[in-house]
N, CA, C and O atoms as CSV, one atom per row, in Angstrom:
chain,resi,resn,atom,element,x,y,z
A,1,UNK,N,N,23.582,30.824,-7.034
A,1,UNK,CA,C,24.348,30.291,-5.927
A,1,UNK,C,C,23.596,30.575,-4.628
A,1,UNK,O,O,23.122,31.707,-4.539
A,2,UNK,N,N,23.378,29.608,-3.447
A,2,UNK,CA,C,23.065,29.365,-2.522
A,2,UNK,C,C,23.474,30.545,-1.750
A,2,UNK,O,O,24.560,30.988,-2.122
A,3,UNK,N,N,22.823,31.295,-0.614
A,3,UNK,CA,C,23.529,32.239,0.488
A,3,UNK,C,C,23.471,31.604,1.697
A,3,UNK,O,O,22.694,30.890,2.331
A,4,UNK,N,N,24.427,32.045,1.794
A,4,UNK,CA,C,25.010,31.527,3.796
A,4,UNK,C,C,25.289,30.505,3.846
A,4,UNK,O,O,25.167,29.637,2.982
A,5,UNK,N,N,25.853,30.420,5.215
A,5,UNK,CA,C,26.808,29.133,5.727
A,5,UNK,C,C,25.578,27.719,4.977
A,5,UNK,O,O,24.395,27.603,4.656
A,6,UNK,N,N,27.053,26.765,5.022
A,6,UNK,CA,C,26.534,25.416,4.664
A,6,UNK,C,C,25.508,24.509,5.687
A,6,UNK,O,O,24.592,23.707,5.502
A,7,UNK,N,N,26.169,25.080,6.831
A,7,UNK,CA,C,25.323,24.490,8.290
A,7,UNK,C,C,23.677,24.551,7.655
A,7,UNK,O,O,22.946,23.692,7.161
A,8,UNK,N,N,23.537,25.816,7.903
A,8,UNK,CA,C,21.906,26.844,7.506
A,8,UNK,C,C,21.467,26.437,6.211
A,8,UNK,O,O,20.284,26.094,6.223
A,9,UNK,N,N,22.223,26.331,4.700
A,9,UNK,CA,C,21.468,25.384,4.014
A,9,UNK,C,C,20.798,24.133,3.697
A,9,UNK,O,O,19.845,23.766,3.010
A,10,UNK,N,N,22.058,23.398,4.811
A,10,UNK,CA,C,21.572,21.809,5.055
A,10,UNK,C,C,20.302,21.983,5.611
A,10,UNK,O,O,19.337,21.304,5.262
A,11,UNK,N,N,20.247,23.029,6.623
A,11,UNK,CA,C,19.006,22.971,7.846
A,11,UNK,C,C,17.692,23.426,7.246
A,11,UNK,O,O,16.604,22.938,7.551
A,12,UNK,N,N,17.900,24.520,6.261
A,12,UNK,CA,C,16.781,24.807,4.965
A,12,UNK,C,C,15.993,22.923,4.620
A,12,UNK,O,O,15.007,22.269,4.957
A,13,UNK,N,N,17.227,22.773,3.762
A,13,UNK,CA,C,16.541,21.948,3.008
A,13,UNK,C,C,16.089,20.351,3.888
A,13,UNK,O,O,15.517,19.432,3.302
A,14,UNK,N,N,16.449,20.305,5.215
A,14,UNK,CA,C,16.311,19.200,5.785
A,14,UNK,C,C,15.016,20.001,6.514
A,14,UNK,O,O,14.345,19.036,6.881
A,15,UNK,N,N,14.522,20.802,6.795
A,15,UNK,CA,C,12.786,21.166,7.528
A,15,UNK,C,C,12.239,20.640,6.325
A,15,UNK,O,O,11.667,19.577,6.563
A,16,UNK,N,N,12.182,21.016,4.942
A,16,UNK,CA,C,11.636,20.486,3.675
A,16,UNK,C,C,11.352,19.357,3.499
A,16,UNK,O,O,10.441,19.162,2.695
A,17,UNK,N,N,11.964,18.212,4.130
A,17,UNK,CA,C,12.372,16.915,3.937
A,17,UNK,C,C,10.863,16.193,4.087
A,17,UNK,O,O,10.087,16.784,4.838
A,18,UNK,N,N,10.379,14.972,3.443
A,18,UNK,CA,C,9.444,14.503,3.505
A,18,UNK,C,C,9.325,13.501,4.386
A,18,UNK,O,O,9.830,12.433,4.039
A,19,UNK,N,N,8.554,13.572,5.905
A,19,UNK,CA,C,8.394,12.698,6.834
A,19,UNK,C,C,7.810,11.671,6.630
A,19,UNK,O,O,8.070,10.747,7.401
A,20,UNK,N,N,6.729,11.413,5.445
A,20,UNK,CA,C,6.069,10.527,5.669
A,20,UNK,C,C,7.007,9.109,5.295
A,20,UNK,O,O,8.081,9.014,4.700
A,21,UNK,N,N,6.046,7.976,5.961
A,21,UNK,CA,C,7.197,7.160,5.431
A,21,UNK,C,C,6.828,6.292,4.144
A,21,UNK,O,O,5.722,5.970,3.710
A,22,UNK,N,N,8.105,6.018,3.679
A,22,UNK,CA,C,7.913,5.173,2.536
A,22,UNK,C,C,9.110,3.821,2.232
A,22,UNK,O,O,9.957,3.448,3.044
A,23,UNK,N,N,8.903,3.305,0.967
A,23,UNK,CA,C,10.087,2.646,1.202
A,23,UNK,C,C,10.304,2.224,-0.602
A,23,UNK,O,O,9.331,1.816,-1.236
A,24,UNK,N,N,11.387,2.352,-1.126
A,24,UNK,CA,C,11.272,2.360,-2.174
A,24,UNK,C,C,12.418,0.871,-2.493
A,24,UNK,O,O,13.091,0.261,-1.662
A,25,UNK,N,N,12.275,0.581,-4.286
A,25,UNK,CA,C,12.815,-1.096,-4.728
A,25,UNK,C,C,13.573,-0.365,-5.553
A,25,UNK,O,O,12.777,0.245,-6.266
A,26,UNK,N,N,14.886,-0.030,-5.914
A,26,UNK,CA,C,15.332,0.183,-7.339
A,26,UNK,C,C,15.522,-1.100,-8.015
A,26,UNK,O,O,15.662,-2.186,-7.452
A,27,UNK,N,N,15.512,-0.828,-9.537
A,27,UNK,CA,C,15.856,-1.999,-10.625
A,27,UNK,C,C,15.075,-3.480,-10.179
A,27,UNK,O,O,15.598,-4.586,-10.042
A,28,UNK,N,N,13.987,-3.182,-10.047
A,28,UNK,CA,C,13.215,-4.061,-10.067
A,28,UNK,C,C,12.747,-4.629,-11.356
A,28,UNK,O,O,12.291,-3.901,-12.237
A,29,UNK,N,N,12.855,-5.989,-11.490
A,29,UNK,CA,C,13.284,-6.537,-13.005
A,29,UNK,C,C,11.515,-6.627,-13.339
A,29,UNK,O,O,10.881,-7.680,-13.270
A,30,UNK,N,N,11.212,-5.944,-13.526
A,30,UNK,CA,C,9.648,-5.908,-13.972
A,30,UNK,C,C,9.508,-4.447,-14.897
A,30,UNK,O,O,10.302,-3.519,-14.748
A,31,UNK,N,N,8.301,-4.411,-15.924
A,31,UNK,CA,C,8.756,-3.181,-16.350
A,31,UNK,C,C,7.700,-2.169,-15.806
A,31,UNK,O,O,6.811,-2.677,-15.123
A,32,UNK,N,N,7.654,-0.849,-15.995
A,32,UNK,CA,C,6.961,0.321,-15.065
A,32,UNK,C,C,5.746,-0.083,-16.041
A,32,UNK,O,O,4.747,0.009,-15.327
A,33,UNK,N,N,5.427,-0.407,-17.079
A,33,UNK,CA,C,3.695,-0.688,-17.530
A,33,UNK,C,C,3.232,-1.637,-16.807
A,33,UNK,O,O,2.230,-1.393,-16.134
A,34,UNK,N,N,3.920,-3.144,-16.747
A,34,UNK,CA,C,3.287,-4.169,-16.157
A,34,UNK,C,C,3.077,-2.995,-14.228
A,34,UNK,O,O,1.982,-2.613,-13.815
A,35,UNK,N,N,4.283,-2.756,-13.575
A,35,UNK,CA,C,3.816,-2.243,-12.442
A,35,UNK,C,C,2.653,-1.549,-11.802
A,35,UNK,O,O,2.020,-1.539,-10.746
A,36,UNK,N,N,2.711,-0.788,-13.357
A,36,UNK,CA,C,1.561,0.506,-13.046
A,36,UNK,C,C,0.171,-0.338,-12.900
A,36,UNK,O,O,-0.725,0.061,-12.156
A,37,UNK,N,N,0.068,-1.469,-13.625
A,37,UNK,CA,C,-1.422,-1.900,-13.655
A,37,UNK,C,C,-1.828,-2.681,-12.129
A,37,UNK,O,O,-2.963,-2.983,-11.762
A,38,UNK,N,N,-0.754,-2.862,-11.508
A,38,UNK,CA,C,-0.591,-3.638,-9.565
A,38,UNK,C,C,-1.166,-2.169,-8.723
A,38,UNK,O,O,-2.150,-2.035,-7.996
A,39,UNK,N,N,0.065,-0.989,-9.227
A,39,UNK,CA,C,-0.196,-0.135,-8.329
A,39,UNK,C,C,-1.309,1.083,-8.521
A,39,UNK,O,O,-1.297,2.019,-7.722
A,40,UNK,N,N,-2.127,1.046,-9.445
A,40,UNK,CA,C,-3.131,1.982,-10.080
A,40,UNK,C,C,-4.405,0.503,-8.968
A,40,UNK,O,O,-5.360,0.873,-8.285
A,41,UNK,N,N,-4.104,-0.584,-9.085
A,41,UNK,CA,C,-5.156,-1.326,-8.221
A,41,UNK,C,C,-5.573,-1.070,-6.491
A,41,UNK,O,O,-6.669,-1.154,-5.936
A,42,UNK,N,N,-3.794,-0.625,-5.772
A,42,UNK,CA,C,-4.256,-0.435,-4.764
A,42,UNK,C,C,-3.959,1.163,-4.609
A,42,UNK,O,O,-4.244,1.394,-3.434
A,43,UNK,N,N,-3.672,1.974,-5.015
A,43,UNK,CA,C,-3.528,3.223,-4.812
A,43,UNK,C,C,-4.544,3.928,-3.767
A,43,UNK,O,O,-5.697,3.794,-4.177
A,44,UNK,N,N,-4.502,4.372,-3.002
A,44,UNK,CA,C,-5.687,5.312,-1.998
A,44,UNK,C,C,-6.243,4.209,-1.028
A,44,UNK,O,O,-7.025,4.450,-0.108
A,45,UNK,N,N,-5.834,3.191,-1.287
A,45,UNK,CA,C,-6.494,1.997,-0.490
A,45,UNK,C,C,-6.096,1.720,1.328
A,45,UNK,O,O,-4.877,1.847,1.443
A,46,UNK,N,N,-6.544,1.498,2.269
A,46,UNK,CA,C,-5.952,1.186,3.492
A,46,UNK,C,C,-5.005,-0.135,3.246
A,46,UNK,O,O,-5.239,-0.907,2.316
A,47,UNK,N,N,-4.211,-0.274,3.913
A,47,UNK,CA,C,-2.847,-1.341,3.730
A,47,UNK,C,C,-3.280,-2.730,3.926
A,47,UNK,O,O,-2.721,-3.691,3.398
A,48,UNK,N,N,-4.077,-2.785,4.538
A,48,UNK,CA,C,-5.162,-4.193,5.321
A,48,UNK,C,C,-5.225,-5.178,3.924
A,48,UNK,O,O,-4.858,-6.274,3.499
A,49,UNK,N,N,-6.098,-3.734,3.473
A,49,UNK,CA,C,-6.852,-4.401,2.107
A,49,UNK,C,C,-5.926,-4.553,0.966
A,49,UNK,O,O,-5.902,-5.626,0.363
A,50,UNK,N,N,-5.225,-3.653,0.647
A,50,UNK,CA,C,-3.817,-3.162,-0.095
A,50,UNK,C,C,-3.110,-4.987,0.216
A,50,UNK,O,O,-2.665,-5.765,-0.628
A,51,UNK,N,N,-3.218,-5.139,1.382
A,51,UNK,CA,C,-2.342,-7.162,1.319
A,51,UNK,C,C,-2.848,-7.349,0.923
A,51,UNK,O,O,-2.263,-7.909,-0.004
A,52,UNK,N,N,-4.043,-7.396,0.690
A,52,UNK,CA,C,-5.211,-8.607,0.437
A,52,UNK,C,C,-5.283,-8.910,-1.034
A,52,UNK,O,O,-5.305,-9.990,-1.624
A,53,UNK,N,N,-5.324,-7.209,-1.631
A,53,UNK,CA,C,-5.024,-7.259,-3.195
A,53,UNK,C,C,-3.967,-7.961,-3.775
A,53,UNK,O,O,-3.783,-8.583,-4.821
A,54,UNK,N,N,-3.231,-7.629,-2.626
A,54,UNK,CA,C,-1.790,-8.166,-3.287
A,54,UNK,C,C,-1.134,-9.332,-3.260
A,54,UNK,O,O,-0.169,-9.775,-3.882
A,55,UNK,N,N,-2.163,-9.937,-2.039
A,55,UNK,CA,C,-1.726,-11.487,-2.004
A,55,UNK,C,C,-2.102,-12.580,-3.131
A,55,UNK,O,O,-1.505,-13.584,-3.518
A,56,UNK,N,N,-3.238,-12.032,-3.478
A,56,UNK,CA,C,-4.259,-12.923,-4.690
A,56,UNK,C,C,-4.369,-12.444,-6.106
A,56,UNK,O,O,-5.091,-12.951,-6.965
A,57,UNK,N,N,-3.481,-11.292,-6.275
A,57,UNK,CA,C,-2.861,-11.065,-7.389
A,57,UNK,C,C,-1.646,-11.639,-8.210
A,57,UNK,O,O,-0.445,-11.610,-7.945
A,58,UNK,N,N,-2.379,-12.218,-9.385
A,58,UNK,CA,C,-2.042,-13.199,-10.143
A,58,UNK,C,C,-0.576,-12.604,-10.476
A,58,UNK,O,O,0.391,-13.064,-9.869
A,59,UNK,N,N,-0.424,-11.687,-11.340
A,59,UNK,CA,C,0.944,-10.611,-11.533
A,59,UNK,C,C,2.229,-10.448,-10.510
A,59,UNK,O,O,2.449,-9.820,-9.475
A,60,UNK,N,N,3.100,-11.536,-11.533
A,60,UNK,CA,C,4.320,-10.898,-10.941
A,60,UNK,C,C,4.379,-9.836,-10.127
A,60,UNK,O,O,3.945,-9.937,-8.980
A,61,UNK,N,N,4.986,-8.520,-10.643
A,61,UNK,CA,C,4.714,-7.708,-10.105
A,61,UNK,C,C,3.808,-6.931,-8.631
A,61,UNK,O,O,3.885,-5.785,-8.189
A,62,UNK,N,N,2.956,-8.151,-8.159
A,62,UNK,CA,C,2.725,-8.183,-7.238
A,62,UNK,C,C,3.361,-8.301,-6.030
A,62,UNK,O,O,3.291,-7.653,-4.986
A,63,UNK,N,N,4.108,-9.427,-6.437
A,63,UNK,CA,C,4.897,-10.190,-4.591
A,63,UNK,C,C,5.649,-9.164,-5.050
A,63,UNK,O,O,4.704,-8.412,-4.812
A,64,UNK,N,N,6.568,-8.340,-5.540
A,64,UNK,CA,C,7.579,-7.717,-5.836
A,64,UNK,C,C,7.036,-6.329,-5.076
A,64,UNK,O,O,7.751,-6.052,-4.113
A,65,UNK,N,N,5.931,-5.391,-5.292
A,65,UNK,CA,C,5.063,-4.598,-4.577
A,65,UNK,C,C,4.631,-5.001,-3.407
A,65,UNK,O,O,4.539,-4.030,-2.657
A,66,UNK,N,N,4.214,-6.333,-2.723
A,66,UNK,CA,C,3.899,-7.032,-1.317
A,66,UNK,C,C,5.350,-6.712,-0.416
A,66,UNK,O,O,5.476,-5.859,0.462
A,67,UNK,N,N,5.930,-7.245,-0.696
A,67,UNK,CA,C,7.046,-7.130,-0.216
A,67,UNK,C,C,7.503,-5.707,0.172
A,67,UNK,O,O,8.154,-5.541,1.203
A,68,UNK,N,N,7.161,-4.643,-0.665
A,68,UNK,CA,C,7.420,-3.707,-0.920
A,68,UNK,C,C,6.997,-2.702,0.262
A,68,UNK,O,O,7.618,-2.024,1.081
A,69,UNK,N,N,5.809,-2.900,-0.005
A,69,UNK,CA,C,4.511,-2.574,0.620
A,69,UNK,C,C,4.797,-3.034,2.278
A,69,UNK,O,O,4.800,-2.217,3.198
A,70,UNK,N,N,5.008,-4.351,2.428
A,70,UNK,CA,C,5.369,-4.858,4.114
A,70,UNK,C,C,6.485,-4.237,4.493
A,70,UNK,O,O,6.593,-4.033,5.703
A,71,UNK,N,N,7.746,-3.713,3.468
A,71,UNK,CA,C,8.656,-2.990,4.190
A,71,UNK,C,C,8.260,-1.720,4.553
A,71,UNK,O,O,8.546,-1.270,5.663
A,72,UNK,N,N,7.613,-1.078,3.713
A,72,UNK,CA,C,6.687,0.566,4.128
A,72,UNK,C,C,6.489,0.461,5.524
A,72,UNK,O,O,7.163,0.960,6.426
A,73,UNK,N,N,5.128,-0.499,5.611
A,73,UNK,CA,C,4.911,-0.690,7.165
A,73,UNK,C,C,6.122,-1.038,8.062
A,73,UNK,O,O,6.541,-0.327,8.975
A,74,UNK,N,N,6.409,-1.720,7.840
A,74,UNK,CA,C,7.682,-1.582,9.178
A,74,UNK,C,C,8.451,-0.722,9.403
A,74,UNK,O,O,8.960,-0.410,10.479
A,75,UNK,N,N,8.624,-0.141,8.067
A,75,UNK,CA,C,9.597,1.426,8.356
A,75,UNK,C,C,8.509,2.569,8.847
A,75,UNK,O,O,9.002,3.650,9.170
A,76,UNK,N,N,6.920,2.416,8.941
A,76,UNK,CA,C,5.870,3.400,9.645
A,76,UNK,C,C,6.019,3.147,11.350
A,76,UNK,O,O,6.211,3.970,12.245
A,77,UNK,N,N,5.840,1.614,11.405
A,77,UNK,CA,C,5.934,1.125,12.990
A,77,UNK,C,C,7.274,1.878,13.521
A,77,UNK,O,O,7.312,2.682,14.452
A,78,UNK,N,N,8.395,1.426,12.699
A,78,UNK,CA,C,9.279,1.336,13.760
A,78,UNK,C,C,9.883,2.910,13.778
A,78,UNK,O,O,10.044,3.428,14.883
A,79,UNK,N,N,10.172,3.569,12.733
A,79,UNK,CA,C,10.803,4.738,12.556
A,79,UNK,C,C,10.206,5.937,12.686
A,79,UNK,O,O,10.880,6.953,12.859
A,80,UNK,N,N,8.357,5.964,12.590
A,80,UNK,CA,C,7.893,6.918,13.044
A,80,UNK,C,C,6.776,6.951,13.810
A,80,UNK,O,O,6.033,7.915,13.994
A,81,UNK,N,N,6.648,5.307,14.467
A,81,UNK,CA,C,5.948,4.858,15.580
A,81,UNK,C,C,4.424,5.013,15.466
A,81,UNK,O,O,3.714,5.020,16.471
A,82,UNK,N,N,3.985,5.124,14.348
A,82,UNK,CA,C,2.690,4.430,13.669
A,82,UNK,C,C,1.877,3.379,13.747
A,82,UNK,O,O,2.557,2.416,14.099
A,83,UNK,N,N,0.658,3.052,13.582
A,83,UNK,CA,C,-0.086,2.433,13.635
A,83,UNK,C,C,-0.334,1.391,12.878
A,83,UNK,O,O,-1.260,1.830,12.196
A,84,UNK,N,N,-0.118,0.117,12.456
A,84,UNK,CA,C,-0.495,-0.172,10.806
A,84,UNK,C,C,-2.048,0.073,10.377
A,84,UNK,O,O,-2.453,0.518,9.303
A,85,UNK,N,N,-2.848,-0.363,11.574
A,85,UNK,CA,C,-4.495,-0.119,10.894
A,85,UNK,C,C,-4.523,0.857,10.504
A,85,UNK,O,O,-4.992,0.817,9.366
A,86,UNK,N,N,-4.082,2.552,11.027
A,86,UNK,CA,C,-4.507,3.464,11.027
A,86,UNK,C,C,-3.846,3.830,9.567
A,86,UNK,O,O,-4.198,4.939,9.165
A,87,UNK,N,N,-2.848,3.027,8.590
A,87,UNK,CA,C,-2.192,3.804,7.536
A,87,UNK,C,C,-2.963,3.581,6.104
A,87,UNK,O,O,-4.086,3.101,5.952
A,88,UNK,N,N,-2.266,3.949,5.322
A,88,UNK,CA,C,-3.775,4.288,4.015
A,88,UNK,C,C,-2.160,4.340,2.967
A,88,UNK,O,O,-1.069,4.769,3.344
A,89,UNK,N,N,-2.519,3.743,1.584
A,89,UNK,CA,C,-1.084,3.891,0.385
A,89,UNK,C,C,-2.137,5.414,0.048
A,89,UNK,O,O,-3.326,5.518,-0.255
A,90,UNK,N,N,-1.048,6.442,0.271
A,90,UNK,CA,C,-1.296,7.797,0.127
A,90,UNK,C,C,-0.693,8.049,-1.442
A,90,UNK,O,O,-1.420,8.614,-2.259
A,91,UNK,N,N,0.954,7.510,-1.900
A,91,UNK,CA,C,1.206,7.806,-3.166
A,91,UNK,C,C,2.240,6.328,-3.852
A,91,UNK,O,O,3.305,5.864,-3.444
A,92,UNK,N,N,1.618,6.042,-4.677
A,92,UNK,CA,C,2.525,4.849,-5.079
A,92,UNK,C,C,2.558,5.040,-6.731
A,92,UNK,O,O,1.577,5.291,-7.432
A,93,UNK,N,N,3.738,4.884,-7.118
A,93,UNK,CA,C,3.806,5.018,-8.593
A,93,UNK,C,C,5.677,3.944,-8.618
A,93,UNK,O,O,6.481,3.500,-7.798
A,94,UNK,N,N,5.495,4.015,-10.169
A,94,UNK,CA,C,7.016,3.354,-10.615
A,94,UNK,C,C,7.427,4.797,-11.463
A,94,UNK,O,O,6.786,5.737,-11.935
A,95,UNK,N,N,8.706,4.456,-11.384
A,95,UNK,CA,C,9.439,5.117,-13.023
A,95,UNK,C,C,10.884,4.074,-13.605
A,95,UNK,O,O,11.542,3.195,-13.048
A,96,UNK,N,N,10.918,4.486,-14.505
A,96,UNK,CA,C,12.021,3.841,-15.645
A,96,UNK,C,C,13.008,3.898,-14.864
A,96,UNK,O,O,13.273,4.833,-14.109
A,97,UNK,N,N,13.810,2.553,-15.053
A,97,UNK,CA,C,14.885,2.238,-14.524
A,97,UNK,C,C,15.900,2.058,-15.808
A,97,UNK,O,O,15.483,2.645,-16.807
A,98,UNK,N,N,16.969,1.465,-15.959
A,98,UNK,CA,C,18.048,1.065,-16.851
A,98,UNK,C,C,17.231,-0.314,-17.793
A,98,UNK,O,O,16.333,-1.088,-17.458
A,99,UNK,N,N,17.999,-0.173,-19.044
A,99,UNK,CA,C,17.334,-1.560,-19.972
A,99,UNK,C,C,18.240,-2.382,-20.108
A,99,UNK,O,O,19.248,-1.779,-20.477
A,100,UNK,N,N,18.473,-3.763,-19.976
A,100,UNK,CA,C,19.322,-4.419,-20.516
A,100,UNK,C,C,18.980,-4.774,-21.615
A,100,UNK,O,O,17.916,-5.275,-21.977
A,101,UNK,N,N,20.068,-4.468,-22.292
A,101,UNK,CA,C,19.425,-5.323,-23.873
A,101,UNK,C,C,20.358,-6.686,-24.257
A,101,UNK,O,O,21.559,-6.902,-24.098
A,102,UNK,N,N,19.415,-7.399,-24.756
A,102,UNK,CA,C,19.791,-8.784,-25.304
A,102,UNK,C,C,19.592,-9.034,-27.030
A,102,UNK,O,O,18.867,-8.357,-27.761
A,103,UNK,N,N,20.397,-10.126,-27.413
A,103,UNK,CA,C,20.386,-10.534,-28.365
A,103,UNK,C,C,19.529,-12.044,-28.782
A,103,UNK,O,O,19.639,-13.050,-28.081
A,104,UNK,N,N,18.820,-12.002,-29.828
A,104,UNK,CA,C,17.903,-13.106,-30.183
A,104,UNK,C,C,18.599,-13.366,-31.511
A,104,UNK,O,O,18.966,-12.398,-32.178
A,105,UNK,N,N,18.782,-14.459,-31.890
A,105,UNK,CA,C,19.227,-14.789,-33.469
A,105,UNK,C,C,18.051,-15.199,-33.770
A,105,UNK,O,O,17.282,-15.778,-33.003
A,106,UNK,N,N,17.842,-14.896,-34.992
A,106,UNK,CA,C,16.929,-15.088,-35.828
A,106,UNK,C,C,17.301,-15.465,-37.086
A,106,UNK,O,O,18.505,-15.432,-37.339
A,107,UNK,N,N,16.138,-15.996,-38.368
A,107,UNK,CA,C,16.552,-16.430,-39.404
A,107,UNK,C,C,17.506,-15.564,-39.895
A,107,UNK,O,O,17.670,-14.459,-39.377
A,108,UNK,N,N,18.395,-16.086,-41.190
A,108,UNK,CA,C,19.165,-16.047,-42.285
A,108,UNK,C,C,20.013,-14.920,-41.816
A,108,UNK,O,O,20.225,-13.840,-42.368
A,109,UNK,N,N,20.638,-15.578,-40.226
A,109,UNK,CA,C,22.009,-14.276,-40.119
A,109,UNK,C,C,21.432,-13.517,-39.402
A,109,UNK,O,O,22.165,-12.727,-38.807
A,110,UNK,N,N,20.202,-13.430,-39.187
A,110,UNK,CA,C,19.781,-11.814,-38.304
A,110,UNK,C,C,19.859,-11.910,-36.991
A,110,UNK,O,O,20.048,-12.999,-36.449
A,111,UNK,N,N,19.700,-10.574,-36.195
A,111,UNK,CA,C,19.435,-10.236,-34.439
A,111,UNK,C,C,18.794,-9.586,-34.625
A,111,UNK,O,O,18.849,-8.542,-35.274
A,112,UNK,N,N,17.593,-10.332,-33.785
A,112,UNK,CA,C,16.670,-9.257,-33.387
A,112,UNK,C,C,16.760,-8.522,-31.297
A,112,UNK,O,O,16.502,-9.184,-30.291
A,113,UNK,N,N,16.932,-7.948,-31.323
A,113,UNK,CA,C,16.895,-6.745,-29.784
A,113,UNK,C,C,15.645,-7.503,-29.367
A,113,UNK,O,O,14.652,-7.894,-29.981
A,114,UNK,N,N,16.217,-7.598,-27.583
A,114,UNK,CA,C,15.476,-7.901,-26.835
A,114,UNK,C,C,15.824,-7.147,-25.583
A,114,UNK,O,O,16.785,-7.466,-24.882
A,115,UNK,N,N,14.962,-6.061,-25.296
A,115,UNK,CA,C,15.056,-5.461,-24.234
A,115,UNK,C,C,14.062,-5.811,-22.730
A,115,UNK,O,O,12.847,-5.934,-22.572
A,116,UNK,N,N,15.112,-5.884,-21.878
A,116,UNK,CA,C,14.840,-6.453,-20.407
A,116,UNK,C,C,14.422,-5.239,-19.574
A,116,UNK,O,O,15.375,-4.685,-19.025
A,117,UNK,N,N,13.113,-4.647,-19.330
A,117,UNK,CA,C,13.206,-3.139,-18.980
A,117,UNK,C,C,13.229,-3.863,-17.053
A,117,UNK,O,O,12.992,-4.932,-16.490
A,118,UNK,N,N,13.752,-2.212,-16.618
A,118,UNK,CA,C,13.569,-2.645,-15.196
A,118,UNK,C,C,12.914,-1.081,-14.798
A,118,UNK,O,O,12.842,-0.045,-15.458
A,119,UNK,N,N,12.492,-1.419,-13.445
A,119,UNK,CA,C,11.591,-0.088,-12.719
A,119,UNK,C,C,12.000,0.221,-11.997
A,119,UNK,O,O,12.745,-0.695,-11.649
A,120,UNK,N,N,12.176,1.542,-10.910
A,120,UNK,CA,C,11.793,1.938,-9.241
A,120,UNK,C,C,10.466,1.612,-8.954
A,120,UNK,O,O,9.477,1.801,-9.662
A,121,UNK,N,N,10.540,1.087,-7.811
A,121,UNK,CA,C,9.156,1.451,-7.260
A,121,UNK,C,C,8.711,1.660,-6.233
A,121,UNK,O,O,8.750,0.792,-5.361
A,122,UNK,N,N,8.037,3.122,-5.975
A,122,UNK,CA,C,8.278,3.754,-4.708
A,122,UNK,C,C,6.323,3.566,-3.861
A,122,UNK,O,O,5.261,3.491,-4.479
A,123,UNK,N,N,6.466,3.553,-2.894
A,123,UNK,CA,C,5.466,3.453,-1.824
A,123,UNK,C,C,5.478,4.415,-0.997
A,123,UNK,O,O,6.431,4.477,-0.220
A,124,UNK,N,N,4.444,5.408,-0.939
A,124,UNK,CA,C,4.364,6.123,0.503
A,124,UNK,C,C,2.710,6.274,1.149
A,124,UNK,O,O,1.581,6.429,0.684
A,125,UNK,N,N,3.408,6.110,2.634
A,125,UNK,CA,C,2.158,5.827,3.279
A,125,UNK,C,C,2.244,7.329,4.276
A,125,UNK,O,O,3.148,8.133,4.503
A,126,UNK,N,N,0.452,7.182,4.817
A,126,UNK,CA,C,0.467,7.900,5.649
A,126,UNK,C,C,-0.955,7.700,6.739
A,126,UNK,O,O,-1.488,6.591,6.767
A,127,UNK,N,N,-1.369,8.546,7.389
A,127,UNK,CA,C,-2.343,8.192,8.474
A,127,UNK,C,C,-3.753,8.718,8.556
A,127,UNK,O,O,-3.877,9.943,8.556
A,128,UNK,N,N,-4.502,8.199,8.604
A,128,UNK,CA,C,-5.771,8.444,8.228
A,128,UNK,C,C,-6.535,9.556,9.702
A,128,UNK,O,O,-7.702,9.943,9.642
């Protein structure tokens, strides 16, 4: 169990808090393998170039990360008054979201499972 007032723990764990900015997608109908192979492309990259990848990337999963990616920056400009040239994708990864599962009929009476996976997918930037 926690010691001392609630005030003083909030205030603990909010100095902790991670400034940099980011901007994250839940249940993004794509699955975290197809993602990982978009965001393992621009990872460590400056954001400039990071569009550039991402505009002419064939993969779904791309405009879904573009998008993603353009909200980052605007939440760098506006919320912690940043630069865009000056920012760099510092950490970008997905993880497992919820599955929908579906039904396929198949021959002589059968179902076969069809699972619809979905992702998070988180972006964080920072300044070079």
């Amino acid at each position: 169990m926690a010691k001392g007032h609630r005030s003083q723990i909030k205030r603990e764990r909010n100095a902790q808090k991670d400034t940099r900015p980011s901007a994250k997608v839940s249940y993004a109908r794509v699955s975290v393998r197809k993602a990982c192979y978009v965001l393992d492309a621009i990872r460590g990259k400056d954001v400039q170039t990071a569009l550039g990848i991402l505009t002419y990337n064939p993969r779904y999963a791309s405009e879904v990360i573009l998008k993603l990616l353009k909200s980052a920056i605007a939440n760098a400009e506006n919320n912690n008054g940043l630069k865009a040239e000056n920012l760099y994708i510092e950490e970008c990864f997905a993880n497992k979201g919820p599955t929908m599962k579906r039904i396929r009929p198949r021959a002589q009476g059968r179902a076969y499972r069809i699972e619809k996976r979905m992702s998070h997918i988180t972006i964080v930037l920072n300044e070079k």
